[in-house]
N, C-alpha and C positions, 0 to 999 in steps of 0.2 A: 524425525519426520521422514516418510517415506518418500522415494524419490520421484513420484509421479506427484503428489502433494509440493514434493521442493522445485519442480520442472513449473505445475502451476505458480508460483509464487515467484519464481523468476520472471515470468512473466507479467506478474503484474506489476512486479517492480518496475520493469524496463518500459513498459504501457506508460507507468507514472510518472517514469525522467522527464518527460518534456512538458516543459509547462503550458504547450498548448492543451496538450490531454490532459492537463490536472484542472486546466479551466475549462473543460471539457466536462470534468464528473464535476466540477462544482456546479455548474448550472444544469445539470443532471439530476445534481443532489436534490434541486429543488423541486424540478415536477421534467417528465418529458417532452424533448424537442424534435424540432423537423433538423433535417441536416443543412438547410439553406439559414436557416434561424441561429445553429452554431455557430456557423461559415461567416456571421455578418457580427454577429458579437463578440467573434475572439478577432475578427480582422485579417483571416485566413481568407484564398481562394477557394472554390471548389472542390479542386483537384487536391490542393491540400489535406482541404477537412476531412477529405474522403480515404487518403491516408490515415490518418489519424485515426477516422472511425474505425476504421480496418484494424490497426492495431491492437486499438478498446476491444474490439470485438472478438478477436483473436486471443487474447489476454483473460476473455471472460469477463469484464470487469460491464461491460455494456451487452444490447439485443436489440436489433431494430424489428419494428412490424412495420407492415401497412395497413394502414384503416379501411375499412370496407368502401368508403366513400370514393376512392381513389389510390389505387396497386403504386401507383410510381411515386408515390410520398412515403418517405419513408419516416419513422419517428423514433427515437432513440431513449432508454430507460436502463437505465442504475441495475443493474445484474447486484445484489449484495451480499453473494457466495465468495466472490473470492475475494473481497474485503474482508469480510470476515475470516476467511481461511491466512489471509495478511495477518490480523489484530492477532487472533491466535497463536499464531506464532513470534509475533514481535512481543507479546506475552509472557510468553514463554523462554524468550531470549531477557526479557526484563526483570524475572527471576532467575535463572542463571545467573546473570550479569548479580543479584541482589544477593546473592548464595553466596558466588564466587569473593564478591567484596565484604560482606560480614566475617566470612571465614579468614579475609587476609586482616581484620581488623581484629579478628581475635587472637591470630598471630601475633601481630607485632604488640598486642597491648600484654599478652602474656612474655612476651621476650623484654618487654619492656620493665616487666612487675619482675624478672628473672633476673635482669641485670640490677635492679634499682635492690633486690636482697643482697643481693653477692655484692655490689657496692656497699652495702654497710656494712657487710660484714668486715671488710678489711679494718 
């Protein structure tokens, strides 16, 4: 993974850690919110939430608009580039990881089938 890819994904990891921002995309997940609307369902203040979003939004993982109806509402929506640019690579580590452990079980079960001849043979 190239390193502007692996800079992205640092960050959304570190977006992730706190579990106000994971209750953050999960009520995301389901349709777009106001930021007063977060602020009151994760139990955060303001100034808070407003951290937070910032971090989401930094992280790519989130995007707010404002609706034509009204400039100072802001509404917040599920970005799912760097989720995805996440699952890919956790992916990717999950094959490795599947690679790495087939190969040590082919190992030991050959070292095993190695010893268990040369034990009969004595």
């Amino acid at each position: 993974m190239s390193g502007a890819a692996g800079a992205g994904i640092d960050q959304v990891l570190a977006a992730l850690a706190d579990p106000h921002r994971r209750m953050v995309v999960e009520r995301l997940r389901v349709r777009p919110h106001r930021a007063g609307d977060l602020a009151r369902a994760t139990g955060l203040s303001a100034p808070a939430m407003s951290r937070h979003l910032r971090a989401l939004r930094e992280s790519g993982l989130i995007e707010e608009s404002h609706p034509d109806f009204d400039a100072r509402v802001r509404i917040y929506r599920l970005c799912p580039e760097p989720m995805a640019r996440l699952k890919a690579w956790v992916d990717q580590m999950d094959q490795l990881w599947s690679q790495q452990l087939a190969a040590f079980k082919a190992h030991v079960e050959a070292d095993t089938a190695d010893t268990t001849d040369g034990s009969d043979a004595e």
